[in-house]
N, C-alpha and C positions, 0 to 999 in steps of 0.2 A: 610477865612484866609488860608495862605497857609506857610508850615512849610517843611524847608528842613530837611529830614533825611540822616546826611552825614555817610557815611561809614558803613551802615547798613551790610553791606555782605563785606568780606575780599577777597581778590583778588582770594585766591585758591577755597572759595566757589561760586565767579560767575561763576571760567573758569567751575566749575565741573556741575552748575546747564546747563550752554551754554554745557556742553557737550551733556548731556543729553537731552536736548531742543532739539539741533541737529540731534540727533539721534531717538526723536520721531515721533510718524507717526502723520501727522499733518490732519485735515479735513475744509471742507471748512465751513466757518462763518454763513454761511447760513442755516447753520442744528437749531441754535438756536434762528434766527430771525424768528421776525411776518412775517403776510403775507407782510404789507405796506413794512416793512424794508428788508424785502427779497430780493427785486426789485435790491436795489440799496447795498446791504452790500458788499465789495469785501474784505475781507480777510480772513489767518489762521486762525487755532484754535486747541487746544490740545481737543481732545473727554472730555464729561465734568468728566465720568468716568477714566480717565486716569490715571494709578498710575505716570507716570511721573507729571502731574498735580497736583495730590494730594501731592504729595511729596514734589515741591516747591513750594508750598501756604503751606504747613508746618514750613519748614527749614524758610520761610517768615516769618512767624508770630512767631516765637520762637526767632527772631532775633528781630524782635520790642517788645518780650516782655521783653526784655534785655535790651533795646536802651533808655539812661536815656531822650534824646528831645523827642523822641514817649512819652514815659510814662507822662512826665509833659505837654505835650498839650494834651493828650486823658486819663488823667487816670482816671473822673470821671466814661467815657464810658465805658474804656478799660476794668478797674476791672469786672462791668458786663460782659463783652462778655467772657473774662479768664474762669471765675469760669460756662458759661454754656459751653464751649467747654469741 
C-alpha cells in the first residue's frame, strides 16, 4: 500500500536542504554496491558518513514524526523505531 505524504517539508526547508545537497561532495554509487550490482549501478551518492546526509535523514525523520498521515499508517512501527533511535 502506498500512502502520500503531502507537505512533509515546507518550501524554505527543501530550498535549504537542495542547498546543501548542492553544495556536497557527491561519490560515485558504486562504493556501496556488491560485486554483481557494481557492474551495472550508475549514479550519485552522498558518502554514507556524510554529515550533510546525516543531517537530512534527520530533519526527515523529525518531520514524519510530526506528520499526522505518517503517524496513523505507521504508528504501530513507528513508535518502536522512535523510542530505539
Amino acid at each position: 500500500m502506498f500512502i502520500t505524504v503531502e507537505k512533509l517539508l515546507s518550501k524554505t526547508q527543501v530550498a535549504e536542504l537542495r542547498k546543501s545537497l548542492d553544495a556536497a561532495e557527491w561519490v560515485d554509487g558504486k562504493v556501496t554496491a556488491g560485486s554483481q550490482s557494481g557492474a551495472v549501478k550508475q549514479n550519485q551518492q552522498l558518502p554514507e558518513n556524510s554529515s550533510v546526509s546525516q543531517q537530512a535523514g534527520l530533519e526527515i525523520l523529525d518531520a514524519l514524526a510530526r506528520h499526522p498521515t505518517f503517524i496513523s499508517a505507521a504508528l504501530p512501527q513507528w513508535r518502536e523505531f522512535w523510542r530505539a533511535r
